[in-house]
Structure formats: C-alpha cells, structure tokens
Backbone as a chain_set.jsonl record, in Angstrom:
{"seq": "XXXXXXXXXXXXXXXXXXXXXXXXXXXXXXXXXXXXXXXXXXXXXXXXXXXXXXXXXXXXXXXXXXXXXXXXXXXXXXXXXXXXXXXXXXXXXXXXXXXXXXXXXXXXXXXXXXXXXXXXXXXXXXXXXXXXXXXXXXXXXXXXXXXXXXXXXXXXXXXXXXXXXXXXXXXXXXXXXXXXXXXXXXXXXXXXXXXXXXXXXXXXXXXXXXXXXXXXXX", "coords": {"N": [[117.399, 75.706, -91.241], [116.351, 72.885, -89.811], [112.973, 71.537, -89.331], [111.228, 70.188, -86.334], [110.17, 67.19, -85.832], [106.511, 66.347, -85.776], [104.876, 64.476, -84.64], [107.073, 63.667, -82.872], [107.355, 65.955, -81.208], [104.505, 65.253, -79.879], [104.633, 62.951, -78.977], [106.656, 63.957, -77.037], [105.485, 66.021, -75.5], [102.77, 64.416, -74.255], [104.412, 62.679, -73.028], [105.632, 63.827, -71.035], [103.212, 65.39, -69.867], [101.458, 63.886, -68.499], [100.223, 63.039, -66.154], [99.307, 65.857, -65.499], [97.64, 65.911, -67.777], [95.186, 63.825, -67.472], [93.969, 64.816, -65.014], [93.779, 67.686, -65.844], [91.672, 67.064, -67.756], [89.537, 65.44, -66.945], [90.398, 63.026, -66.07], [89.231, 59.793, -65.28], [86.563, 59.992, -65.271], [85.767, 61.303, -67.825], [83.496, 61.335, -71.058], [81.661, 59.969, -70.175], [79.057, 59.64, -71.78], [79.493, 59.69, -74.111], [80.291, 57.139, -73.522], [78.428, 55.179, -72.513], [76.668, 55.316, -74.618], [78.379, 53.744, -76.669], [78.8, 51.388, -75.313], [75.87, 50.343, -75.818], [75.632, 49.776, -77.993], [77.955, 48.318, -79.229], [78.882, 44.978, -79.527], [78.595, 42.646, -76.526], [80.715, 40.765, -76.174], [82.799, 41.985, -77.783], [85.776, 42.872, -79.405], [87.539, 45.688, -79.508], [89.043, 48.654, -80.458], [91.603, 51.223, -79.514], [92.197, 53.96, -80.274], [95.023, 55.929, -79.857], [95.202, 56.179, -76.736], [95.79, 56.868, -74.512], [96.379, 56.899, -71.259], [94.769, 55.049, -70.875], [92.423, 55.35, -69.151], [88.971, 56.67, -69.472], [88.546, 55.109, -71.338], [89.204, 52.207, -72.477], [89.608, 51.081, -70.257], [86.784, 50.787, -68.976], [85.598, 49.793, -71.266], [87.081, 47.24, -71.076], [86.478, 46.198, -68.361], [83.941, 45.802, -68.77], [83.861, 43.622, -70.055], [84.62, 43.394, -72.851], [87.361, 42.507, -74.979], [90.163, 44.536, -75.4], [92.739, 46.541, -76.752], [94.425, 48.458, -77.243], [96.195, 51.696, -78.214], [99.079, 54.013, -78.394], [101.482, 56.686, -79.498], [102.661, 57.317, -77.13], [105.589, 56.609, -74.942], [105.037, 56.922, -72.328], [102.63, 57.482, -71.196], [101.429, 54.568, -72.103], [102.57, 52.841, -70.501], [101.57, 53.655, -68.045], [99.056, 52.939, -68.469], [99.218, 50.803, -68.872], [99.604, 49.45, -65.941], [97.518, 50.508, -64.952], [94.862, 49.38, -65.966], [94.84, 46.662, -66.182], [93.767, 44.64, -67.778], [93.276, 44.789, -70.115], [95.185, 45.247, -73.92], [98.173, 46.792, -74.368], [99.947, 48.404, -76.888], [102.29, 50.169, -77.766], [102.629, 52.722, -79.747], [103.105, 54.029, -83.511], [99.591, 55.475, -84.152], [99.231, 56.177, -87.095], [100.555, 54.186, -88.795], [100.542, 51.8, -87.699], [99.915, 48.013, -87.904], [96.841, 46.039, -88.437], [94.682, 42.928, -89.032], [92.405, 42.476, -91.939], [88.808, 43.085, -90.741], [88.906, 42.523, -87.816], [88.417, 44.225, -85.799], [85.097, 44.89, -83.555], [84.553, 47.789, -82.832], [86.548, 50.335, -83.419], [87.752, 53.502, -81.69], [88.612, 56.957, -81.004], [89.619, 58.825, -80.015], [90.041, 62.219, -79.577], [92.43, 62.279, -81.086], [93.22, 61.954, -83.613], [94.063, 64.483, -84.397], [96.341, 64.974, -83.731], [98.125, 64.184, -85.615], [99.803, 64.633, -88.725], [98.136, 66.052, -91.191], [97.695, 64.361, -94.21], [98.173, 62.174, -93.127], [96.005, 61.281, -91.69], [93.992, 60.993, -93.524], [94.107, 58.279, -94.701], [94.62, 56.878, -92.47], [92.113, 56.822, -91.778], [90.865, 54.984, -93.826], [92.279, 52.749, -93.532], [90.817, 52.185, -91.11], [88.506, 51.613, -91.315], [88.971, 48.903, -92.888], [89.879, 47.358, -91.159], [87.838, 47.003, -89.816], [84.663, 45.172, -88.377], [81.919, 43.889, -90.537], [78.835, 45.834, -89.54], [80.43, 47.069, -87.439], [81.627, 49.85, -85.389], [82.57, 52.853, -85.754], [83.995, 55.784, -83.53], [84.886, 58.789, -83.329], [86.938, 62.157, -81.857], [87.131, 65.282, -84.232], [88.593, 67.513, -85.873], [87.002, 70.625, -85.834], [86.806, 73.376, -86.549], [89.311, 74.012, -89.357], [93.131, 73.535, -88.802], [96.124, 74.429, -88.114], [98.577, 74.239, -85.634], [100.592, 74.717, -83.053], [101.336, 74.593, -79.26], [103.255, 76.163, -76.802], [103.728, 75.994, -74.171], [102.308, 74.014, -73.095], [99.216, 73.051, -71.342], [99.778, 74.802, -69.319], [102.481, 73.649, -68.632], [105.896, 73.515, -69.512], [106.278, 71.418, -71.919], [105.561, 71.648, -75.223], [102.764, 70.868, -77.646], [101.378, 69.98, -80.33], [99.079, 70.309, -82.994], [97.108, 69.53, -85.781], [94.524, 69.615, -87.749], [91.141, 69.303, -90.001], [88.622, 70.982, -91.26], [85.2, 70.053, -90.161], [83.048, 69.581, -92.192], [85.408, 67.964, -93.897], [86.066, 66.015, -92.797], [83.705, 64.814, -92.425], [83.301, 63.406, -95.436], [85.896, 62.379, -95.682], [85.446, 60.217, -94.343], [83.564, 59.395, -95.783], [83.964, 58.496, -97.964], [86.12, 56.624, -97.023], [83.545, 54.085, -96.58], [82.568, 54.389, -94.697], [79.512, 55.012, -92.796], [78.101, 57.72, -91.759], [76.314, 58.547, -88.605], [75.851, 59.895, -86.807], [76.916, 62.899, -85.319], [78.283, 65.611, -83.644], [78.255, 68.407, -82.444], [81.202, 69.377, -80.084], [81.945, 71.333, -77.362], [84.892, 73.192, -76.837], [86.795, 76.003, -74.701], [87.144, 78.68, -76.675], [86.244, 77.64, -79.439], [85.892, 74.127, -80.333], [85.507, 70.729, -80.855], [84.364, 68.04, -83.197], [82.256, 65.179, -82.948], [81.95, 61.947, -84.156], [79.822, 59.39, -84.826], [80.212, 56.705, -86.817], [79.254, 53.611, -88.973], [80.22, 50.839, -90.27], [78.116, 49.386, -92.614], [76.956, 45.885, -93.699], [75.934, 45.683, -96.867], [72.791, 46.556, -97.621], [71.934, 46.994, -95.048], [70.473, 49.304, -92.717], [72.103, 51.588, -91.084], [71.063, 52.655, -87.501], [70.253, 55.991, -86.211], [72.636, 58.26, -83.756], [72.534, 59.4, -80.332], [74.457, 61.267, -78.201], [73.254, 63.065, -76.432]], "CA": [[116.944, 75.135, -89.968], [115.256, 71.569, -89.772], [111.69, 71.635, -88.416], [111.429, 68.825, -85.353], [109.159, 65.678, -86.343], [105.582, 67.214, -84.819], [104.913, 63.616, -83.815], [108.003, 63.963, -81.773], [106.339, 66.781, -80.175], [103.527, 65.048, -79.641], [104.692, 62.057, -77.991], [107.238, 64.279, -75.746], [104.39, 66.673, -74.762], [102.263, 63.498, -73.33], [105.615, 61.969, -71.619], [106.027, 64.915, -69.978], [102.479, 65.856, -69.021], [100.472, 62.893, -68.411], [99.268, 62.979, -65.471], [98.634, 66.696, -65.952], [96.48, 65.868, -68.865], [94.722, 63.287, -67.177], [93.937, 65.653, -64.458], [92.913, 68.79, -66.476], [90.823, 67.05, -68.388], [88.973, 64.443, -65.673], [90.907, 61.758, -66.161], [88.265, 58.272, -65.372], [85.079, 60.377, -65.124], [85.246, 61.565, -69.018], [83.392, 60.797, -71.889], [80.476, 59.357, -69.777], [77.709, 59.861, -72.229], [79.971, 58.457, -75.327], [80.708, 55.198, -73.501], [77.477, 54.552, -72.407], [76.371, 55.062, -76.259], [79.149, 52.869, -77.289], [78.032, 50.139, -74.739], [74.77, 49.894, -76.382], [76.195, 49.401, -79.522], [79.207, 47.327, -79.63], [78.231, 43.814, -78.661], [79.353, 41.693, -74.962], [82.187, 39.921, -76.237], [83.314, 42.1, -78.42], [86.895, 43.469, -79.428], [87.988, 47.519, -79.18], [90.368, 49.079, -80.477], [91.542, 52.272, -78.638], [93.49, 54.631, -81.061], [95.276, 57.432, -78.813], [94.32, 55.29, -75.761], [96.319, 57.665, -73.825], [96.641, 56.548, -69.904], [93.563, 53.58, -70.769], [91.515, 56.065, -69.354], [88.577, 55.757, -69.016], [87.626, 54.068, -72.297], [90.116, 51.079, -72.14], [89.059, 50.688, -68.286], [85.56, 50.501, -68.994], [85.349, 48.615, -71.844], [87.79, 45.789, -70.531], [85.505, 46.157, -67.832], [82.65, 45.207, -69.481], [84.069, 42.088, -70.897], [85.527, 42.95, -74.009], [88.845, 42.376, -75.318], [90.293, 46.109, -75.616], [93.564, 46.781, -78.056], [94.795, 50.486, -77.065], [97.615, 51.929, -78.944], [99.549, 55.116, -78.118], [102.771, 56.892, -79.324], [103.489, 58.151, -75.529], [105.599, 55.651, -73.728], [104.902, 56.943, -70.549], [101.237, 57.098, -71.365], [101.137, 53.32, -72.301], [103.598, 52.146, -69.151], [100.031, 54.034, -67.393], [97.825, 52.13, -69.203], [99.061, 49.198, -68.536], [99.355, 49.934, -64.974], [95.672, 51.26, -64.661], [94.12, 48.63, -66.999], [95.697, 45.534, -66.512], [92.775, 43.343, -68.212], [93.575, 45.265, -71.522], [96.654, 45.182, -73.553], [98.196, 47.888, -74.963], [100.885, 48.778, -77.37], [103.36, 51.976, -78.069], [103.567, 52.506, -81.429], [102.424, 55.285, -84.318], [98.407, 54.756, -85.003], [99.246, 55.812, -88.388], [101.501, 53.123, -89.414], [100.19, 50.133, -86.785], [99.13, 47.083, -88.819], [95.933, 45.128, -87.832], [93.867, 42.498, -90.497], [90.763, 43.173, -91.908], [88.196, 42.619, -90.2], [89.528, 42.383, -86.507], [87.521, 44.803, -84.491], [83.743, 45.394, -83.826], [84.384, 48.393, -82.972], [87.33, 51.551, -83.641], [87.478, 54.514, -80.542], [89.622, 57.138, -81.624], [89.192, 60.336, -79.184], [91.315, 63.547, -79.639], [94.057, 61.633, -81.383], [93.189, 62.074, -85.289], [93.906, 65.808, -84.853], [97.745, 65.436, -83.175], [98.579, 63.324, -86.725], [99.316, 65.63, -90.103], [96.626, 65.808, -92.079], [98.006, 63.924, -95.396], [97.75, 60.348, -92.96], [94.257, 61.009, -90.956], [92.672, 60.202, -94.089], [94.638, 57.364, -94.945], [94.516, 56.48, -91.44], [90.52, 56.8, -92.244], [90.529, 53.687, -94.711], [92.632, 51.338, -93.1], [90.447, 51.86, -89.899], [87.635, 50.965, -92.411], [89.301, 48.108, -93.013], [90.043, 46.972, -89.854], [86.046, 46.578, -88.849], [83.962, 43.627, -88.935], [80.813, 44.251, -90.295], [78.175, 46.622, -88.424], [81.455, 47.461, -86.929], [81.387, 50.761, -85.36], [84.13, 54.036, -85.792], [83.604, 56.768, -82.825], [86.278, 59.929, -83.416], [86.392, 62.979, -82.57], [87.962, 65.54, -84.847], [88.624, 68.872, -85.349], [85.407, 71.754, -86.393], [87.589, 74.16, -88.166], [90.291, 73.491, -89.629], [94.002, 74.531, -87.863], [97.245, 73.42, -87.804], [99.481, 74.9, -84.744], [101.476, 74.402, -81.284], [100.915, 75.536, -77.836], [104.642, 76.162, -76.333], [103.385, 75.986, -72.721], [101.286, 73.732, -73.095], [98.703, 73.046, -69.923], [100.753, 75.434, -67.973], [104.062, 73.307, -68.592], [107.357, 73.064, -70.147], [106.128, 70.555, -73.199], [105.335, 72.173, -76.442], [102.619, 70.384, -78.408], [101.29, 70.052, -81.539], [97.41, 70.066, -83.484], [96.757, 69.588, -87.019], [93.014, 69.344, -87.888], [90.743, 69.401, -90.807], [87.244, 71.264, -90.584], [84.281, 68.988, -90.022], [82.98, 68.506, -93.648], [86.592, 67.516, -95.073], [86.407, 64.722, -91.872], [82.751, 63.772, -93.274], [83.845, 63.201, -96.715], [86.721, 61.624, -95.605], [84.893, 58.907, -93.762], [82.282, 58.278, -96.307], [85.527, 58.272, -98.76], [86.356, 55.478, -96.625], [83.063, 53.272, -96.638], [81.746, 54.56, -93.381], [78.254, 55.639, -92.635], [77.941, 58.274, -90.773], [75.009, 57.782, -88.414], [75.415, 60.469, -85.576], [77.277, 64.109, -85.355], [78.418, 66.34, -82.404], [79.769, 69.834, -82.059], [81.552, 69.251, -78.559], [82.594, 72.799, -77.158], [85.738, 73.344, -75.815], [87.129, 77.002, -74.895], [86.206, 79.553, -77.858], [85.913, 76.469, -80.396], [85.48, 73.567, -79.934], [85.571, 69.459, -82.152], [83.478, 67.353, -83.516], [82.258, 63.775, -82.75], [81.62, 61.695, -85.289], [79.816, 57.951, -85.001], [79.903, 56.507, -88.075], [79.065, 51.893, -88.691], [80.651, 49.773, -91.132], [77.713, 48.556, -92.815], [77.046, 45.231, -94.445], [74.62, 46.092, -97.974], [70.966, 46.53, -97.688], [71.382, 47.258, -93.691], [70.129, 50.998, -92.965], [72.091, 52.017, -89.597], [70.326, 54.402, -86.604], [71.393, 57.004, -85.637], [72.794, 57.022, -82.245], [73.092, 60.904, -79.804], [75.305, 61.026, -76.78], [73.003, 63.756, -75.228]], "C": [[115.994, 73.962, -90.226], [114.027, 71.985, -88.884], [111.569, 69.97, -87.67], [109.99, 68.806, -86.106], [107.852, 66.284, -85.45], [105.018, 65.943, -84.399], [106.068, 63.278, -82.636], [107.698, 64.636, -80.792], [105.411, 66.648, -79.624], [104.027, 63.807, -78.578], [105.854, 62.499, -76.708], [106.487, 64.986, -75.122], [103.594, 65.589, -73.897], [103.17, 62.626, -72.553], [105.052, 62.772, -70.618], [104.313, 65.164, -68.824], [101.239, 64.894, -69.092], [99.525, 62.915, -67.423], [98.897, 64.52, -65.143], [97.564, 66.43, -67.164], [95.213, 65.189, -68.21], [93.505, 63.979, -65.507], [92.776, 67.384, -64.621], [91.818, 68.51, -67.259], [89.538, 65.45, -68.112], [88.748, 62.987, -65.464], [89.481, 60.364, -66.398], [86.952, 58.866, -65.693], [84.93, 61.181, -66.628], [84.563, 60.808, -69.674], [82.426, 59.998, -71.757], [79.719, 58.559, -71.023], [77.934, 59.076, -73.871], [79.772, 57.521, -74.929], [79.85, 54.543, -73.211], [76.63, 54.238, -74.056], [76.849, 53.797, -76.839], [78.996, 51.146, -76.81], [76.945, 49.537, -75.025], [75.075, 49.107, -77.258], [77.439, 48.108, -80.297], [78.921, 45.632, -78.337], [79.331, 43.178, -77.346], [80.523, 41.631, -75.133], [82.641, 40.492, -77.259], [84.813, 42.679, -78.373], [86.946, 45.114, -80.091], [88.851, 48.121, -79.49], [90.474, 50.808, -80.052], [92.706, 52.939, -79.148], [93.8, 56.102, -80.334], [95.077, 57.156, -77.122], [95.114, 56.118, -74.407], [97.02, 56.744, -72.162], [95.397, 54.981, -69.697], [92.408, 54.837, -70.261], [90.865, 57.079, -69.57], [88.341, 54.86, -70.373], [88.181, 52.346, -72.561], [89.566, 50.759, -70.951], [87.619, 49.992, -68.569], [85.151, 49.973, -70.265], [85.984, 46.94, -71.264], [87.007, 45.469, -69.366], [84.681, 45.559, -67.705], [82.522, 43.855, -70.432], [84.459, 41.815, -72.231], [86.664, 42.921, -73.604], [89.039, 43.607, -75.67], [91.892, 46.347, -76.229], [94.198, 48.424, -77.715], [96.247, 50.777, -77.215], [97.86, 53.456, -78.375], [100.784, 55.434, -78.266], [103.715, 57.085, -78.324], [104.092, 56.693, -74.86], [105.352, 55.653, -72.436], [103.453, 56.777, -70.272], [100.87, 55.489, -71.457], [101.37, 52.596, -71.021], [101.933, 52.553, -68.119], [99.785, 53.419, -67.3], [97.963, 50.834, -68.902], [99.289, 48.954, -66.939], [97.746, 49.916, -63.894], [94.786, 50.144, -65.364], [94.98, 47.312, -67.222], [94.946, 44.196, -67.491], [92.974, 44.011, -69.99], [95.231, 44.909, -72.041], [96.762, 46.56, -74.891], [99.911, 48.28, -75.572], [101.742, 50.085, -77.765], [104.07, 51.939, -79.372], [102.347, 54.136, -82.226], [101.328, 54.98, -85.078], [98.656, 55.276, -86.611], [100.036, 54.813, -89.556], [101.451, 51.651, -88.807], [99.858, 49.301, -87.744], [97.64, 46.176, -88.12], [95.446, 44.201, -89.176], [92.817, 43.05, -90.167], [90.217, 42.156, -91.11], [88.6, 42.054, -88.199], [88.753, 42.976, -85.402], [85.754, 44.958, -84.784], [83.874, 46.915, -83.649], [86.156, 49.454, -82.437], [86.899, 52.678, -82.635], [88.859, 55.22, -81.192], [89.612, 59.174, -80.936], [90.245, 61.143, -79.174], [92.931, 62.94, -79.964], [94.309, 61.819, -82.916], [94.704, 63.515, -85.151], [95.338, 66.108, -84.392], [98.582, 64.666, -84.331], [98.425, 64.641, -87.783], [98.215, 65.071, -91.507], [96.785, 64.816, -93.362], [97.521, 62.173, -94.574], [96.908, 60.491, -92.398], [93.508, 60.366, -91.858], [92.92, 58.673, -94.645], [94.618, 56.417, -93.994], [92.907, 55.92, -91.626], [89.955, 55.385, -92.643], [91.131, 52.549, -94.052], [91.549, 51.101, -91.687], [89.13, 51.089, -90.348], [87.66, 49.863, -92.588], [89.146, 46.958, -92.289], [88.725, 46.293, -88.985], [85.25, 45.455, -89.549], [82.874, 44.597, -89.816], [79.827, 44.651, -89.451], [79.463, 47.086, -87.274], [81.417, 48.815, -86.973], [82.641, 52.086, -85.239], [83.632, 54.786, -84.77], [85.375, 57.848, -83.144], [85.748, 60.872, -82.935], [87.772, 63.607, -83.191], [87.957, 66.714, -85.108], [87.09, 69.7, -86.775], [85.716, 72.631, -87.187], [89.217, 73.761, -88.166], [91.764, 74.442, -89.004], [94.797, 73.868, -87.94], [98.118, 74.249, -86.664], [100.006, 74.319, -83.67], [101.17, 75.484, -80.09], [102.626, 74.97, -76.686], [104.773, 76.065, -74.925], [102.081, 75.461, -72.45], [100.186, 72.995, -71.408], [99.543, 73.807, -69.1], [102.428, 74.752, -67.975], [105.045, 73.766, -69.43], [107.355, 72.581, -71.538], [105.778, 71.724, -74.444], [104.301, 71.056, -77.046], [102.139, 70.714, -79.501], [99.905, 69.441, -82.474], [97.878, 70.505, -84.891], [95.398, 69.039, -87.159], [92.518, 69.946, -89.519], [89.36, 69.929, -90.337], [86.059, 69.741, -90.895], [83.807, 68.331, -91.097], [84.286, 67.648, -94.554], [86.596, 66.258, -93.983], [85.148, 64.116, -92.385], [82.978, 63.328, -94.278], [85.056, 62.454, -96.703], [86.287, 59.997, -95.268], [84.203, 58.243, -94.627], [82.776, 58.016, -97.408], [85.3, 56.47, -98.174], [85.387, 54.027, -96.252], [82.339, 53.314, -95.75], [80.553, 54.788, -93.464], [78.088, 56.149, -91.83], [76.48, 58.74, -89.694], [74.708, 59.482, -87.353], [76.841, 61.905, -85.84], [77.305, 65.253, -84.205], [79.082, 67.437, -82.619], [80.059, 69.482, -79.885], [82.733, 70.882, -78.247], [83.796, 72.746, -76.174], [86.377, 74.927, -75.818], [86.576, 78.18, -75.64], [85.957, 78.645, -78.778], [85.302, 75.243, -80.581], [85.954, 71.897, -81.297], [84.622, 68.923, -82.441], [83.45, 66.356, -83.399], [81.635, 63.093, -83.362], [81.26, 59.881, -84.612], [79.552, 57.716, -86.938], [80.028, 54.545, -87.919], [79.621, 52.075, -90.086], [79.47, 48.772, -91.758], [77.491, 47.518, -93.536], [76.048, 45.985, -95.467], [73.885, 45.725, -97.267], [70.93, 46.926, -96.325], [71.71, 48.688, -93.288], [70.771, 50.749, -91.214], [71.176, 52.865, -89.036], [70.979, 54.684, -86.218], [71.455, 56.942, -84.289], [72.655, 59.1, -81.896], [73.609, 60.425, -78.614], [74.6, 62.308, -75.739], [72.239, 63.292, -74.463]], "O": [[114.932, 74.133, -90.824], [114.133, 72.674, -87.87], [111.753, 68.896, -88.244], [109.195, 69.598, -86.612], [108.173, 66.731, -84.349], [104.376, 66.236, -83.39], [105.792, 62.651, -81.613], [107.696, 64.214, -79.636], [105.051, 67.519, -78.833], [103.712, 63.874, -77.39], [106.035, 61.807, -75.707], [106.593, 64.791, -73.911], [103.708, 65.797, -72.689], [102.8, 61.947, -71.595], [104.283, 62.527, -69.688], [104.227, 65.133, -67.597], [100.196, 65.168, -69.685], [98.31, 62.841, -67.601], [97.971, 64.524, -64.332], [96.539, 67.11, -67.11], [94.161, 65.821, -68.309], [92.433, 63.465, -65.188], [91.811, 67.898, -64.054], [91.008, 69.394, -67.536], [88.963, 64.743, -68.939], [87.879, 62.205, -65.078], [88.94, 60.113, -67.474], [86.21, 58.203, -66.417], [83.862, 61.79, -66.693], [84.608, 59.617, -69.367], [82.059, 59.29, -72.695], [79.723, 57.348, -71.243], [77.195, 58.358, -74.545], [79.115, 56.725, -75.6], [79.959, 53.333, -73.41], [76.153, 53.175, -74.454], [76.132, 52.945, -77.364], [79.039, 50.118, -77.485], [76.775, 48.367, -74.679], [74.834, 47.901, -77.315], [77.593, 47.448, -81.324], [78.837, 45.396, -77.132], [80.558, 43.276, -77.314], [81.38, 42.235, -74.487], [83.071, 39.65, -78.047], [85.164, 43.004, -77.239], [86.344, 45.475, -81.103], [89.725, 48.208, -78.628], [89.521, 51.559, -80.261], [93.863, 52.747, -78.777], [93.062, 57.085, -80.27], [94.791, 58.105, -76.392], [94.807, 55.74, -73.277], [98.058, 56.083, -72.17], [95.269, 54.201, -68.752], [91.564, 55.189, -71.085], [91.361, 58.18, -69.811], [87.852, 53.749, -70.167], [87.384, 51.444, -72.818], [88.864, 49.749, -71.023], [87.416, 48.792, -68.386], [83.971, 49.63, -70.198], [85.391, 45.869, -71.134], [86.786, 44.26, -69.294], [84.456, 44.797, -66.764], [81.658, 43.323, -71.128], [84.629, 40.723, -72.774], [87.118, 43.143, -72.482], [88.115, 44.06, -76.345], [92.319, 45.978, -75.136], [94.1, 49.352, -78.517], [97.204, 50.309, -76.598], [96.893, 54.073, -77.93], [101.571, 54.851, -77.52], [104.946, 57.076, -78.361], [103.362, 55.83, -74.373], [105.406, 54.741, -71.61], [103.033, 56.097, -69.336], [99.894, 55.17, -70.778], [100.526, 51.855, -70.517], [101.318, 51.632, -67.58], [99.943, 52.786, -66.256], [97.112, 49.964, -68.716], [99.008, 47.771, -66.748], [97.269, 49.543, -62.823], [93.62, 50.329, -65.016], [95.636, 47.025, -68.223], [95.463, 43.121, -67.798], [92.656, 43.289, -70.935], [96.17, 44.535, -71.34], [96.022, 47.024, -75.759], [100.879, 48.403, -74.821], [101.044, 51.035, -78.119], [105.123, 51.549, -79.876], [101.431, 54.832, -81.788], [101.412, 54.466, -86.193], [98.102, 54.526, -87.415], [100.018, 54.812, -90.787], [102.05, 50.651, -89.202], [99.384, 49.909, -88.703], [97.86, 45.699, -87.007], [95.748, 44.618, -90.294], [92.322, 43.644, -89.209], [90.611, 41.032, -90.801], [88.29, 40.938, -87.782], [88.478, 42.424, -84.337], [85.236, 45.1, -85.891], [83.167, 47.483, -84.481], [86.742, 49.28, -81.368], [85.689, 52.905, -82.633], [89.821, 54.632, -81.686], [89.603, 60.28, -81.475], [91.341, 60.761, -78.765], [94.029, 63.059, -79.419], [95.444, 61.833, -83.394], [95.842, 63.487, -85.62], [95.738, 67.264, -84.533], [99.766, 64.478, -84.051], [97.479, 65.428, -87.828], [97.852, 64.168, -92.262], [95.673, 64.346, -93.601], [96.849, 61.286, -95.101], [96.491, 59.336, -92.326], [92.657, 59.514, -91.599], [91.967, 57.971, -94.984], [94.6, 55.229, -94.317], [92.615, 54.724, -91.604], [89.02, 54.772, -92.127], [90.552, 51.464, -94.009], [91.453, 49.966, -91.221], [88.765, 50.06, -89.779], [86.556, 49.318, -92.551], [88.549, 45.916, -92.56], [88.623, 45.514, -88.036], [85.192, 45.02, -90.699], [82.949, 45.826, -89.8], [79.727, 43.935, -88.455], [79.07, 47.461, -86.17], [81.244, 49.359, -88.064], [83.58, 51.932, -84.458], [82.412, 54.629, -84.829], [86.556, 57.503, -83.123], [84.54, 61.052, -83.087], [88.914, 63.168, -83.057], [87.091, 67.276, -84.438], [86.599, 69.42, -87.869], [85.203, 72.829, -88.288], [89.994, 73.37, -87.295], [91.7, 75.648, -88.768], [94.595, 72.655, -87.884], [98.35, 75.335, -87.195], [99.676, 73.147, -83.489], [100.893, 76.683, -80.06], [102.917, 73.916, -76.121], [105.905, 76.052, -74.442], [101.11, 75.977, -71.896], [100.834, 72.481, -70.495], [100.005, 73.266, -68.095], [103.38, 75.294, -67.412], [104.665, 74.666, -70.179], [108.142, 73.052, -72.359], [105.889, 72.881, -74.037], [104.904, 69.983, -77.044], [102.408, 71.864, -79.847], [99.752, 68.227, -82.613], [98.663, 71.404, -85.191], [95.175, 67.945, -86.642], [93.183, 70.759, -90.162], [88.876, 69.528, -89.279], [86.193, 68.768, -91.636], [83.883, 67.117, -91.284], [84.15, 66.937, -95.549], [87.275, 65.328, -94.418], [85.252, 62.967, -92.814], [82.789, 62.133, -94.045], [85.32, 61.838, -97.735], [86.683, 58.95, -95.781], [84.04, 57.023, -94.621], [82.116, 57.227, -98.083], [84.664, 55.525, -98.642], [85.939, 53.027, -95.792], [81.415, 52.505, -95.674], [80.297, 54.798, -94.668], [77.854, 55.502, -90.809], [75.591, 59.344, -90.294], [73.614, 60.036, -87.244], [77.707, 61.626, -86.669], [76.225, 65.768, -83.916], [80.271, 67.508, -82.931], [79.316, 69.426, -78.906], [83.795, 71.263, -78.739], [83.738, 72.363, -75.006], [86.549, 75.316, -76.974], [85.528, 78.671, -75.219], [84.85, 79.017, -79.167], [84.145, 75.246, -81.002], [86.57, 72.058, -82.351], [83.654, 69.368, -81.824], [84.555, 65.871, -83.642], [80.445, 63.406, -83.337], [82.137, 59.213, -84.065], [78.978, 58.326, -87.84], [80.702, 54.063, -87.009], [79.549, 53.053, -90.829], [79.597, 47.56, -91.585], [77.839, 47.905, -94.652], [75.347, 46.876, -94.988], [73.992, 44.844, -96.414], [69.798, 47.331, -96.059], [72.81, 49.224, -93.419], [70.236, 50.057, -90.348], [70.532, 53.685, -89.69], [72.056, 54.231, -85.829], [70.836, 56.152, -83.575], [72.667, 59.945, -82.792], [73.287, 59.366, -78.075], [75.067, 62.589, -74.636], [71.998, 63.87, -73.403]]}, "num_chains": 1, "name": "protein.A"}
C-alpha cells in the first residue's frame, strides 16, 4: 500500500476547510499581541514574508496595512484565492514553503505561524537556514512550533470530512535548529492550546557585535 503525500493532506484539509479554520480559530482578531510586537520591531517600509499565510489573515492584512510590502505564500489554493480576495494590497503566491526560492537578503522580517509543524520534519530545518538566508540584517524570524514532539493525523478534522496532518519537533530540537541556522533567539513562548499546547519563538538575524532584546508578547 502507498502512503498519500502528507502535504497532499495538508493542502486538501485547508481547501476543504478554510473558512472553518478561519472561524474556529478567530479568523482577523488572532494573534493580537504577536502583531503588535512585530510592529514595533520590523521597520515602516519594510518587506514580510508570510510563510503559511493561510486566508492573509490577519497578519498579511495588517501588515499591508501598515505600509509594508507583505509576500504570503501558501500550499492551499483555496486559501490563497482568499487571500488575495481579503488582502488585495498584498501579494500572494501558492506554492510549497519548503521549496519556494527567494534571494538573500530580501526580507526584514520572516512570519511563519502554525505552518513549520504541517511540513516533515527532515525540511523544517532546512527550511530553517534558507529562511536565515532570506533576512536582511537585524531581520527578524517569528514561528511558532511544536512543544513536544509528534507526528500524526486527525481524520475528522475540525468536525469535517478533511483528514489532516502534524509533524513537529519538541521545543529544544526547534532551538538548536534556529541557532544551527544563525538566528538569535531573543524571546520564547509556551502558547497553550487544548491538553498541550506550541511554542513561539522570536528569534533576529543579527549583524556582529549587535546584542538583540528580548521582545514578550504578554
């Protein structure tokens, strides 16, 4: 028996239940307390990239918003067709963040919310370095990512029809990954969901000799 592609599963689970997701989990009004963080931090005119960018929102919305240039990728076509919909001042592509190309140096700052952890674990960290890559200097990463480690599917998932699909690493193998990749990790969240819960990780791109601060989203 072949085992189906679990990115397959992943981008037919968010066809299917988009605006259930968006819905169960409060669609524009999430993520407050990040994006105001992230607004501090990532300068006026800067550029965003929005890995998992789902429906745009809200973090696509409210950065483009705010006068950056915003970049938001997503395997879901129906999620993107959203996004571009809902967020017309952004632009946004449908493709697999672990295989997208960008140059170095392109963004100030990497957003990358509950999207690591629907990728198998062998390209998150690989994913890790090129995002590394990808950042200017003082250029900032926000993820989050999974607290213990798990790989599984939920066959009804939100109450539907879809099937999807989580692969995660626990929290120190995602620190070590990052600082693998050049990051500095500045700031650290357990964010509770259900009996478990993920972790949210800021971490800057810094040039030598410059000591980041740390940042909290409470």
């Amino acid at each position: 028996m072949i085992e189906e592609d679990p990115k397959e599963l992943v981008r037919r689970g968010y066809n299917a239940l988009s605006d259930r997701y968006d819905e169960a989990f409060g669609g524009g009004t999430k993520y407050e307390a990040c994006l105001r963080e992230l607004d501090r931090h990532v300068i006026a005119a800067g550029t965003v990239l929005d890995l998992g960018c789902g429906s745009g929102m809200p973090v696509a919305r409210t950065l483009a918003n705010s006068g950056r240039r915003v970049i938001g990728v997503d395997i879901s076509d129906v999620q993107i067709e959203k996004a571009r919909a809902l967020v017309p001042a952004a632009e946004f592509i449908c493709a697999d963040a672990a295989t997208i190309h960008f140059e170095p140096g392109s963004f100030d700052a990497v957003v990358c919310l509950y999207a690591l952890i629907h990728m198998p674990l062998d390209e998150q960290s690989l994913l890790l370095t090129r995002i590394a890559e990808w950042l200017r200097p003082n250029g900032w990463f926000v993820a989050t990512t999974g607290h213990d480690s798990w790989t599984g599917i939920d066959p009804n998932w939100l109450g539907g029809d879809a099937t999807m699909w989580w692969s995660q690493a626990d929290a120190a193998t995602y620190r070590s990954w990052l600082t693998q990749a050049g990051l500095t990790v500045v700031g650290e969240e357990f964010v509770p969901e259900g009996t478990s819960g993920h972790t949210l990780f800021w971490t800057v791109k810094e040039p030598h000799g410059t000591p980041p601060s740390a940042v909290t989203t409470r």
